[in-house]
C-alpha positions as CSV (number, residue, x, y, z in Angstrom):
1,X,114.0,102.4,77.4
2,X,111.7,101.2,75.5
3,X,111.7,97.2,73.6
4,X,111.0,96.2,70.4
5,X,107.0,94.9,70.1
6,X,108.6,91.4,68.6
7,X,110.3,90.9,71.5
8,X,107.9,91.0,73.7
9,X,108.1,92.0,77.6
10,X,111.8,91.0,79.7
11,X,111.1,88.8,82.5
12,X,114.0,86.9,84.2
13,X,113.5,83.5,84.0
14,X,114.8,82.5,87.1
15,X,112.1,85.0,89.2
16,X,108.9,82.9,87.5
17,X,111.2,79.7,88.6
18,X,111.1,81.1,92.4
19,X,107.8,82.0,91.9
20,X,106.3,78.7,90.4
21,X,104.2,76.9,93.0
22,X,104.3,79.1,95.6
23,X,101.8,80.9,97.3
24,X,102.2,84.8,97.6
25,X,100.5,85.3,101.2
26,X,102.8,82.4,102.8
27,X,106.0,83.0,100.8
28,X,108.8,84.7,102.0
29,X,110.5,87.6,100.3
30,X,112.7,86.3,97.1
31,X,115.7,87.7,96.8
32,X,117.0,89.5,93.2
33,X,119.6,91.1,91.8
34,X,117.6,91.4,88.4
35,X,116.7,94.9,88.6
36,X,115.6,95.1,84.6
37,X,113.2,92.6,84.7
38,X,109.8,93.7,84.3
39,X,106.9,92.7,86.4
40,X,104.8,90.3,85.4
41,X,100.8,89.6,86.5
42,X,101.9,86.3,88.0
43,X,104.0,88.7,90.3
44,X,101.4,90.0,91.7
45,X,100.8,89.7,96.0
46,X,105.0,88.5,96.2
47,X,107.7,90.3,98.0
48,X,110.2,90.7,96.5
49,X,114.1,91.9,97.7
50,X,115.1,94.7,95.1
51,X,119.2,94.8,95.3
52,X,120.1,98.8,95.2
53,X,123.7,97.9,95.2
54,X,124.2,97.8,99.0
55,X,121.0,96.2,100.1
56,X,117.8,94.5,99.1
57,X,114.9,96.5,99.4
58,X,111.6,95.1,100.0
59,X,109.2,95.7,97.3
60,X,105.3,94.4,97.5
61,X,104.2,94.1,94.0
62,X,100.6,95.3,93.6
63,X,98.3,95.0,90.2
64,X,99.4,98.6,89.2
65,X,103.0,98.5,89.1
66,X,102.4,95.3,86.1
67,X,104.6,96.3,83.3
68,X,107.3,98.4,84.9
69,X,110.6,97.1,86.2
70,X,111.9,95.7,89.4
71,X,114.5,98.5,89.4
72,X,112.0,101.7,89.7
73,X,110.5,100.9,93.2
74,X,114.5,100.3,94.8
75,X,116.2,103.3,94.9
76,X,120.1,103.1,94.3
77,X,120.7,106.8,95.7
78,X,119.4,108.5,99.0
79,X,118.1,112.1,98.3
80,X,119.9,113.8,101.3
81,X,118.7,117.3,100.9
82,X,119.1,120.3,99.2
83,X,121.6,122.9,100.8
84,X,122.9,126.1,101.2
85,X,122.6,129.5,102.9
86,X,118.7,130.3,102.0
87,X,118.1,126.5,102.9
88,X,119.6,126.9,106.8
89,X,117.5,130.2,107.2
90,X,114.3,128.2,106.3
91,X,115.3,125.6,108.5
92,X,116.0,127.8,111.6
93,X,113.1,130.1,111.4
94,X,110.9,126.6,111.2
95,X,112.6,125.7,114.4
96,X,111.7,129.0,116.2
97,X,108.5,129.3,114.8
98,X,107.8,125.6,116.6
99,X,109.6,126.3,119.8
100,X,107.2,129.9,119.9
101,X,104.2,127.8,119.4
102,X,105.2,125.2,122.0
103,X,105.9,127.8,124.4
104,X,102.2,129.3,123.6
105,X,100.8,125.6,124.0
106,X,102.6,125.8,127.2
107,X,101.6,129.0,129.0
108,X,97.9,128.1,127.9
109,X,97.8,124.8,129.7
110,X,99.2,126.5,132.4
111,X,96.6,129.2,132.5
112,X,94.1,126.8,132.0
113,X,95.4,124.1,133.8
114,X,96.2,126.1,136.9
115,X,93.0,127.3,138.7
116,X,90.9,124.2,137.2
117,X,94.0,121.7,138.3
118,X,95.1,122.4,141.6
119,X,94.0,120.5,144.6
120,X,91.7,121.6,146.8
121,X,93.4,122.6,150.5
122,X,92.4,120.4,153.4
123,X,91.2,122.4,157.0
């Protein structure tokens, strides 16, 4: 959504209040609920706890995320996965296909491992 030039960038007031005077290697993370609030430069190096509407998220600004909002790196819904019919077929054939090649791992150590491994009989 974009805003009007004029208007220039939204940037809660009451995040540069927490901010002002602190340190961002020593302070803790800061707690917000103002997901629309863009980032600002003086932002950068703080923690900050993103609300997603059940819990705050911890978000490390860095220099590239300067100009977006608070809201984008605190997801408010958890991708699951995708289902259906063609989806469990994929997912069982990967599960064979791993339990076939951890069976080949296997026998090969055991091959290996059997004549090199065993201890020598005493007399």
């Amino acid at each position: 959504m974009a805003r009007s030039i004029s208007k220039g960038p939204y940037v809660d007031a009451k995040l540069l209040k927490k901010i002002e005077g602190k340190k961002p290697q020593t302070a803790e993370p800061i707690k917000t609920w103002a997901r629309r609030s863009q980032i600002a430069p003086e932002m950068v190096g703080f923690k900050f706890g993103v609300y997603n509407g059940m819990k705050h998220i911890e978000v490390l600004v860095s220099e590239d995320m300067v100009g977006h909002r608070l809201g984008e790196f605190s997801p408010t819904k958890k991708f699951t996965r995708h289902g259906g019919k063609m989806q469990k077929e994929l997912e069982i054939k990967a599960k064979e296909s791993e339990i076939a090649a951890a069976g080949a791992a296997k026998a090969a150590a055991e091959a290996s491992g059997g004549k090199a491994g065993a201890p020598a009989a005493k007399k």
